[in-house]
RORO-498925 format. One record per residue (C-alpha): residue in one letter; x, y, z. Coordinates in steps of 0.001 Angstrom, whole numbers, padded with zeros to 6 digits, always signed. Layout:
N
AXYZ ...
//
This chain:
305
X-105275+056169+000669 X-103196+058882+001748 X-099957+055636+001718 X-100077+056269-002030 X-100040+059469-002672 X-096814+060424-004786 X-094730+062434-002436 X-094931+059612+000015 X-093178+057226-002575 X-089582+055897-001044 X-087930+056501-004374 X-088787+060384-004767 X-086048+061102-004294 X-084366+059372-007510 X-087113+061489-009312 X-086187+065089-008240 X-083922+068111-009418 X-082858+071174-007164 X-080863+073427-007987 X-080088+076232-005667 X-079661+080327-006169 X-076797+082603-004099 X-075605+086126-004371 X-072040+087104-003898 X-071109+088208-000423 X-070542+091758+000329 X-068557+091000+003237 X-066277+088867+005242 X-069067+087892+007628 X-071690+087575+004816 X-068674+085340+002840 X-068382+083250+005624 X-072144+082639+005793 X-072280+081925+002242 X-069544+079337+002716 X-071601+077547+005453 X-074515+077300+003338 X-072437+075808+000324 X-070864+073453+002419 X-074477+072328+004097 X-075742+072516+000461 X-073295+070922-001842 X-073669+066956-000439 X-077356+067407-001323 X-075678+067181-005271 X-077982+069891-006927 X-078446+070232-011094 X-076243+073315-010715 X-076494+076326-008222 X-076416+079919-009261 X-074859+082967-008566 X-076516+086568-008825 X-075389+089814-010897 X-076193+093171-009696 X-077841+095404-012473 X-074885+097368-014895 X-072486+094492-013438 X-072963+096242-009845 X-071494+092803-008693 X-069481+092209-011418 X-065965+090984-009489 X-067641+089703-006664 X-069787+086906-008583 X-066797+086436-010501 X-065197+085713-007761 X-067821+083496-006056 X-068207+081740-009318 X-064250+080992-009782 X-064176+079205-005978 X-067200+077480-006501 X-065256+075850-009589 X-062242+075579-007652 X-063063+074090-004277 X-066211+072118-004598 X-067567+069613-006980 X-070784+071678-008071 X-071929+072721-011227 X-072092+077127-011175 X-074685+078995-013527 X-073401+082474-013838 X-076111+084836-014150 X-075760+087913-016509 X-077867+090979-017215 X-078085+093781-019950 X-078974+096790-017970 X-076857+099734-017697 X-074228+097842-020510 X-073120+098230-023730 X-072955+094773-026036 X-068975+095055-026060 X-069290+095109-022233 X-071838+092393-021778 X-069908+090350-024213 X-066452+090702-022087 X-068071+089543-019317 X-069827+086196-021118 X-065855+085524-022325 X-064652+086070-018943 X-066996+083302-017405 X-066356+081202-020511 X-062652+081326-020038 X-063113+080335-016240 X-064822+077110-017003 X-068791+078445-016773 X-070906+076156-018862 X-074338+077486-017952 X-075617+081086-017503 X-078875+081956-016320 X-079836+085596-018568 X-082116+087938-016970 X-082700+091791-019040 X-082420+092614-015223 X-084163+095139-012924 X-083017+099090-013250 X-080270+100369-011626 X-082810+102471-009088 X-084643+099188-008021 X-087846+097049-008541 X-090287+099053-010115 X-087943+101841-011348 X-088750+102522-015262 X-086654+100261-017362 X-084452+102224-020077 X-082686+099607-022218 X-078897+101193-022917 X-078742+102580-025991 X-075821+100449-027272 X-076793+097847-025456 X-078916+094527-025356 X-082524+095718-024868 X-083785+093026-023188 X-083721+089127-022077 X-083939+087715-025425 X-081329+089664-027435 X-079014+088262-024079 X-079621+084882-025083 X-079071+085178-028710 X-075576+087034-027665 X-074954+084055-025320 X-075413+081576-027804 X-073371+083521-030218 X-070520+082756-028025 X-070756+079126-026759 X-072893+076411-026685 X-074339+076869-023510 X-076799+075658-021463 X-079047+078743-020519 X-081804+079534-017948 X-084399+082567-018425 X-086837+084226-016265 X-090782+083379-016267 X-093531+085230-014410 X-096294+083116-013482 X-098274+086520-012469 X-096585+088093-015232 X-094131+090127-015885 X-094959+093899-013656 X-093857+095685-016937 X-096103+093762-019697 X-099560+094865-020580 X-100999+091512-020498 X-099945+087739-020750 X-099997+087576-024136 X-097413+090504-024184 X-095147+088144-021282 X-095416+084856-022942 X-094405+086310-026223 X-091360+087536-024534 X-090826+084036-023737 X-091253+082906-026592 X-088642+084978-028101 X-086404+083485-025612 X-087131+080072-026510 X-086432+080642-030085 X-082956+082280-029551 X-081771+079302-027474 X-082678+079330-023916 X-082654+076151-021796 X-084975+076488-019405 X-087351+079018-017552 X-086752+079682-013944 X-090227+081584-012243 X-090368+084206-010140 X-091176+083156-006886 X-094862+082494-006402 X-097059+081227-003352 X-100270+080024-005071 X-099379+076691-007336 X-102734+077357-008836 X-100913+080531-010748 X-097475+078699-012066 X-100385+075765-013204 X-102171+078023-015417 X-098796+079791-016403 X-097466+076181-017878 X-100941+075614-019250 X-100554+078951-021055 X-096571+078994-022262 X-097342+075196-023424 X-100880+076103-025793 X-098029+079323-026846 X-095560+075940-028212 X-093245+076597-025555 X-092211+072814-024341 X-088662+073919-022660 X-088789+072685-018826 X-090522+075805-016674 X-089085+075225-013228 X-090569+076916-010031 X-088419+079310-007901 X-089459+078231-004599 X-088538+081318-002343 X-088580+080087+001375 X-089675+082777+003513 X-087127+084299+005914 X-088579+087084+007150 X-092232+087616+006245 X-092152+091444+006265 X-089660+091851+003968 X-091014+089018+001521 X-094359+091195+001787 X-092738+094285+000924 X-090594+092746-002157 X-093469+091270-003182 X-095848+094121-003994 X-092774+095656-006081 X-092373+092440-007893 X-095945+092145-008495 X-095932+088525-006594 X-099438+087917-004876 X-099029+087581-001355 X-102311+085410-000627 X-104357+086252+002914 X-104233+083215+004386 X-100123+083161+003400 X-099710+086341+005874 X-102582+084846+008855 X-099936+082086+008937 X-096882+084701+009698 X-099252+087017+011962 X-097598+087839+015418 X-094564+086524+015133 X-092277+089078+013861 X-091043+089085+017374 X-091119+085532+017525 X-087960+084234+015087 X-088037+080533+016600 X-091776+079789+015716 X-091751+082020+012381 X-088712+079697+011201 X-091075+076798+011993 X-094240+078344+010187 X-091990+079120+007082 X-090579+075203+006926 X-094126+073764+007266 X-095220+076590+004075 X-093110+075930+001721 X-092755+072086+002702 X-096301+072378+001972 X-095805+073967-001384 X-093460+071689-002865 X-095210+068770-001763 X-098384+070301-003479 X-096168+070731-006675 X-094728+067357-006368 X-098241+066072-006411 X-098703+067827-009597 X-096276+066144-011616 X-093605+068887-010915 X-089714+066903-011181 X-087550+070115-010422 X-087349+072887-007910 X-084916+076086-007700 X-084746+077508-004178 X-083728+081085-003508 X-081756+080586-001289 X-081278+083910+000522 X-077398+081927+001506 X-079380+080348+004381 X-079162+076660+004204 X-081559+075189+006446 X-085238+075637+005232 X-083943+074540+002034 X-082097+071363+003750 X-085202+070614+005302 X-087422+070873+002284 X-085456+068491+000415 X-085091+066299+002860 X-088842+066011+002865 X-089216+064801-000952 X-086955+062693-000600 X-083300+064420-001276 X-080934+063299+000959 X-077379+064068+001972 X-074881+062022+000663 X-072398+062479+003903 X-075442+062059+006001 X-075944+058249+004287 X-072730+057333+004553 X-072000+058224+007816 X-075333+056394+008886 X-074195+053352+006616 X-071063+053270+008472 X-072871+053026+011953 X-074917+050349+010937 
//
């Protein structure tokens, strides 16, 4: 039986969309890193890929900058992200003209986290956008664009209940945006009931998992219970003893989130955004397991043969 199961199909492949998240590089070394992962990443021809903003525009000129060479020196499609936090509208608004006079079609807008970090009180700027969907409505005031939001399968940390979260959502929706992008998440049980939820709410825009491959399991942990992610038990039996042990915990941290996204696949899910973390092989690996391939990599085998 197990032959027929969906992820096991030989045209998967032709049925799935990744897209892939980066931050900008703080420094030369970090730059150069970031470069290797593009290059690794780019034959695997992803929906777009994505480049971070620090809250107040914190990293303002260096995800312009990212941004502008992805445009310039490779063939994939950037998503400039933007936030409202620590801004004024005229500011925020400069900065959605700048990317739209570089060439950046699609924006992913987040209200962002406070300038003090995850789980800081949020204080919206008093001339400013006060949260996710008054950033949308500003983007679309601007250009047609195509436009990711956020979505919180455990909900938001900051809303009182779901209802509160999905009605934020909502709001989104209505002034525009594309798609939703989740918050990382570890139990598919969660984003299920989250779609089940946004869809009874009307919400039919795609709502796309952020599939957050897990680098270092201490510091996944940690981020976590900020971000109000559930970190399940039998997630962090998996990762026991090996924080000493990088070779194996890279191995356990393929096999879990292969394991995820074949679990989602399974499900009827079509598209995937990894978080990259500017590491490039978990993520090659995973989509080379449902079915993505590398276009270089075909050729150059074609060419053998």
């Amino acid at each position: 039986m197990n032959q027929f199961r969906f992820s096991r199909r030989p045209d998967i492949g032709d049925k799935i969309r990744v897209s892939f998240e980066f931050f900008p590089p703080k420094s030369d070394e970090m730059e150069a890193r970031l470069w290797d992962t593009v290059t690794r990443l780019e034959p695997l021809k992803p929906k777009f890929v994505s480049v971070t903003y620090g809250a107040g525009g914190s990293t303002r000129e260096r995800t312009a900058r990212t941004v502008k060479r992805i445009l310039n020196e490779t063939a994939l499609t950037p998503a400039a992200h933007m936030t409202c936090v620590n801004a004024a509208r005229h500011e925020v608004d400069e900065v959605i003209q700048e990317f739209a006079d570089m060439g950046v079609t699609r924006f992913v807008a987040l209200r962002g986290d406070p300038a003090e970090g995850v789980g800081a009180a949020y204080r919206p700027h008093p001339d400013g956008y006060a949260n996710g969907a008054e950033l949308v409505g500003a983007l679309k005031g601007v250009g047609d664009f195509d436009i990711s939001v956020s979505a919180y399968p455990e909900k938001h940390p900051e809303s009182p209940d779901f209802a509160t979260d999905i009605d934020m959502l909502k709001r989104k929706v209505d002034n525009g945006a594309t798609r939703a992008i989740t918050q990382f998440f570890f139990d598919n049980d969660l984003y299920e009931r989250y779609v089940e939820r946004a869809r009874r709410a009307g919400i039919y825009i795609p709502i796309v998992p952020g599939i957050l491959p897990v680098h270092n399991f201490t510091q996944v942990a940690n981020f976590s219970s900020r971000a109000g992610a559930l970190v399940p038990a039998w997630l962090a039996e998996r990762f026991d003893g090996l924080q000493k042990d990088p070779q194996t915990h890279a191995l356990v941290a393929s096999a879990v989130a292969a394991e995820q996204v074949l679990d989602l696949v399974e499900r009827g899910v079509g598209d995937f955004h990894f978080y990259t973390m500017n590491r490039a092989d978990l993520v090659f690996a995973i989509c080379h397991m449902i079915g993505i391939r590398s276009h270089e990599a075909e050729a150059a085998g074609s060419a053998a043969a």
